[in-house]
N, C-alpha and C positions, 0 to 999 in steps of 0.2 A: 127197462123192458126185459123182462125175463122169456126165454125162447126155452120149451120142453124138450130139450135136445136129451135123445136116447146114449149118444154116445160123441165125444168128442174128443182131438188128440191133434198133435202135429204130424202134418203129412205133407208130400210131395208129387206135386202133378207139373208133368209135363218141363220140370228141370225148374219151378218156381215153389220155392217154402212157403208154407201157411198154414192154414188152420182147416183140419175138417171135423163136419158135423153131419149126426146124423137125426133128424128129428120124426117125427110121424108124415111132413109134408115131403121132406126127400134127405137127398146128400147135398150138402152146399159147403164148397170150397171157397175158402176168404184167403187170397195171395198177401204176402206181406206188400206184394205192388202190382196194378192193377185192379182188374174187376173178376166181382166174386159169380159167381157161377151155380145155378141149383137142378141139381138131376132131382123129379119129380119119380116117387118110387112107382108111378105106373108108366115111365117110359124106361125102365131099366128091363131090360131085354136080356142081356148074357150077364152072368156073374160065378166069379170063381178066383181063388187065392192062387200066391204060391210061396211059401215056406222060403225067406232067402238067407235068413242070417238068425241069430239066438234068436230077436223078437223082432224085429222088423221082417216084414214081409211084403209082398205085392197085392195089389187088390184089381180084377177087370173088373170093368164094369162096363159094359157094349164094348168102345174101341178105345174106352180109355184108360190109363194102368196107372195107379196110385199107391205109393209107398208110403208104411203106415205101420204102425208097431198093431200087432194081432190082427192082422187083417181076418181070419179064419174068423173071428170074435165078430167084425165087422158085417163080413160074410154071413154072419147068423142073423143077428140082428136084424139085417135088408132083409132075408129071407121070411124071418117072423112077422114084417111089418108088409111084407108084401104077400101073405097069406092071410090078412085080416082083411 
């Protein structure tokens, strides 16, 4: 089953590694352990980067903070999909 993911990459929430993706339905985080989790892009309320290293960077998104190679890139993307 093939999923239209706009953007995807390894990231880091909340002190657990996995996978994030960003598709036209939200952001969904898949933990190497545990349960996977999906912010729907019309409950994403705050969003904003922060520049922390060569390419990794930080990503908010309401109260949660997500390390992730080009968040700024990520940062866009949300924004285009959440203006359509």
């Amino acid at each position: 089953m093939q999923q239209n993911n706009k953007r995807i990459d390894l990231a880091l929430v909340s002190g657990k590694k996995g996978v994030l993706a960003l598709s036209k339905d939200g952001l969904t985080f898949t933990p190497r352990r545990g349960t996977p989790f999906l912010i729907k892009i019309s409950e994403i309320g705050s969003l904003s980067y922060r520049k922390t290293a060569l390419t990794t960077s930080t990503l908010y998104i309401n109260d949660l903070e997500i390390t992730v190679c080009r968040a700024h890139l990520w940062a866009a993307d949300i924004e285009g999909l959440r203006a359509k």
